[in-house]
Structures are given as C-alpha cells and as structure tokens.
C-alpha positions, 0 to 999 in steps of 0.5 A: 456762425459756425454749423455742423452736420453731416454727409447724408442723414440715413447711415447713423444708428446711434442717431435713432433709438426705439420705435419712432414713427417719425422720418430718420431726417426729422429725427437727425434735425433734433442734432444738427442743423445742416445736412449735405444731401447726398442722393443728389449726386447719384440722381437729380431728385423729384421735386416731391423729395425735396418738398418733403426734406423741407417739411420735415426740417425746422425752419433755420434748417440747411441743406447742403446739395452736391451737384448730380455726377453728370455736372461734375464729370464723374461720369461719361455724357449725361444719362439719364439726360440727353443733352447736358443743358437737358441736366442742367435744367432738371438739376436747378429745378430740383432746387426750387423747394430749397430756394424757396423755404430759404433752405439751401446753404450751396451746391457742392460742386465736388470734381473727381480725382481725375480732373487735374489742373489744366486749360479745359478743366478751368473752362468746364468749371466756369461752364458750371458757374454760368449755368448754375448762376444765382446760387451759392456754390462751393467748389472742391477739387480731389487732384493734388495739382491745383494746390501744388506750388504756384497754383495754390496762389493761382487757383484761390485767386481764380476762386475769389475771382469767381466767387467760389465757396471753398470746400476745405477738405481734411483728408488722407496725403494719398497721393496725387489724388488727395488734396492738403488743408487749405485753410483759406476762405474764398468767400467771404460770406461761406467756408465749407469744410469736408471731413473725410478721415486720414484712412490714407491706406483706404483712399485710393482704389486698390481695384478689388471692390472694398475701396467703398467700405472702407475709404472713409473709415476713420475716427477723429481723436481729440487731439485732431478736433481740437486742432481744428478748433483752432482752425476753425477760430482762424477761419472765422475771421475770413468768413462769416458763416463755415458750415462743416461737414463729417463724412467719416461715415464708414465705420459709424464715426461721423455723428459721434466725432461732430457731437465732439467737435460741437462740444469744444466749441460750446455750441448750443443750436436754439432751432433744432427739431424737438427732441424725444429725450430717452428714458434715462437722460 
C-alpha cells in the first residue's frame, strides 16, 4: 500500500477554508492519511499533544516522528536534557499514546548535512538503534559520502543488517551536502520517500538568514510525478507498505503536488476523516 501525506499539517492554506471550528489536524486527516510530525524535532512533545493528535485522527491514521535534534546531533549536548539517556527516555516516552492507538508508522532518524561517512558516526547510529529498540525507524542521511561509489553497497547492506526503513530522498545535486535517489528498500515491511524539491540553488546555507524561506521552495511538474510513479511501482515490489512524504512546504506547493501524486496512481483512501464539502463541489 502506498500512503501519502505531508511534512507538519499547520503550513497549508489551501487545506483549510471557511469558519471550522475543528483543529487544522482533524481538517488535514479528511486528505491524507499520514503526517510527519515535525515539532518533535525542535522539542520532545508532552504527552497530552500527543493524545490529543490521536483524538483528532481516524483510526487507520499514521504518524510520522522525527527524532528530537539532540538524538540525531543537530545540536551541541542534549538541552534542555542533562544527560542524553535523560533525552532519550523523555523522547520514547513521548511515544506512548502513538503506540498504544496503533498510530505510529517510525521514527525518522534524519542525520545532518555534516554527519558524513566515517567510524564514530556508524557507532552513534547503532547507539540510536539500541536505545530507540522496538520501534520502527527510518534513517535518512543528508552528507553525499554514504552513497558515494562503494559505500552505497556498503551502507545499504549496513541498513539491511540493521533493519533500517530507508528514507528515500528526492532532492536538490547541491553538493557534498545532498544525497541522490536511492531507489532501494531496506526494509521489506516499510519505504519512506521524502520530497524535499530540486530548488538546488536554495539548498545550501548562503549564511544571510534567507537559506529557511526558501530551501524547499519547489513545485513538482507532472513529468517528475509521474516518473516517480514508475518509481513508485519499482518499489512496491521491494517493500510492502511506502509511506511518502511532501515537504516542498516553502511556497505552498506540498499539499497540491501530493493530491496530484495521489491522482496518477488511482488512489482513493476509504478511512479519511469526514470531510465538510464546500458549497460548489
């Protein structure tokens, strides 16, 4: 089965019109039916938003998580933690309400642009595996050299080994700090695909402050959608379910270019949320 969705559910107008009274999330779970969180990385949530996001989702509903930046080093020590074991508990504990609805699709484990292929960065992902054991989670890299020529090999077998959902990534060929489509699956259960746009001349951070507005500012064509159709049929044979992500949030273009996507593969979700229709539909 083949999901589709959306990075964060609060930056899409064309989502929500007129007067609701109901939350931007139930309103997003009547289009898709998955969602990566988002605010988790900036801040390991209370439990209370997360029973709350499980409240106002059906029941089929999935949830995306990506890892707190202290996990995935993003940031320098663990603040507002003390030790990272201290993190590390907070953050599986954040979980428990999407655990135990049945609504947690992985943990995206998404490394920075600086976490290039070498010895101690190998040994800090395993650290995250073992502590974060027992949940599904997906691991995507954002440094050129764990797919450079013999690490590719190298490193999906290390994935495989560890049984690592692949986060597969369309973006920018920006440099060292960009990864290529890897169309492989890790896992033969789950595939992520990330789409973050092609805005190859906003990816890297020129240092003036602007690199946040504009770094996933991109609309898909039809031409690119329905290549990743195809791809998405190749994948479909490696892996039972792909859960696909837009992220092309910058200039409104995610929610639109998903519909599209959802569109060419003839897909119609039977467990959305009930949908107000609008006067004229």
């Amino acid at each position: 089965m083949i999901y589709i969705g959306l990075a964060g559910w609060g930056d899409h107008d064309d989502l929500y019109t007129g007067t609701d009274r109901q939350s931007k999330l139930e309103l997003y779970a009547g289009h898709f039916p998955i969602v990566e969180i988002d605010a988790s990385y900036y801040a390991v949530q209370p439990i209370r938003n997360m029973n709350k996001w499980v409240r106002e989702t059906p029941p089929t509903f999935q949830f995306i998580v990506k890892a707190f930046q202290g996990i995935t080093g993003h940031q320098q020590g663990f603040a507002p933690f003390e030790t990272k074991e201290e993190m590390i508990v907070a953050f599986r504990q954040s979980l428990e309400p999407l655990l135990a609805s049945n609504k947690l699709a992985m943990v995206l484990c998404q490394f920075p642009p600086w976490f290039d292929c070498k010895k101690e960065h190998v040994q800090w992902i395993r650290y995250v595996k073992e502590q974060l054991k027992g949940l599904p989670l997906a691991l995507e890299f954002r440094h050129r050299s764990w797919f450079e020529g013999e690490m590719r090999s190298k490193t999906l077998y290390f994935m495989r080994e560890e049984k690592w959902i692949h986060s597969i990534c369309d973006e920018p060929q920006a440099g060292m700090r960009s990864v290529p489509t890897v169309l492989e699956a890790t896992n033969p259960l789950k595939t992520l695909i990330r789409f973050h746009g092609r805005n190859v001349h906003g990816w890297n951070d020129p240092g003036d402050g602007t690199w946040r507005d504009v770094r996933y500012l991109y609309k898909y064509n039809e031409t690119e959608l329905k290549e990743w159709k195809r791809n998405l049929e190749q994948l479909t044979s490696q892996s039972k379910d792909i859960f696909v992500v837009f992220n092309n949030n910058s200039g409104g273009d995610a929610a639109s270019n998903a519909k599209q996507l959802i569109d060419f593969l003839e897909i119609e979700y039977q467990d959305l949320a009930p949908r107000q229709l609008d006067l004229f539909s």
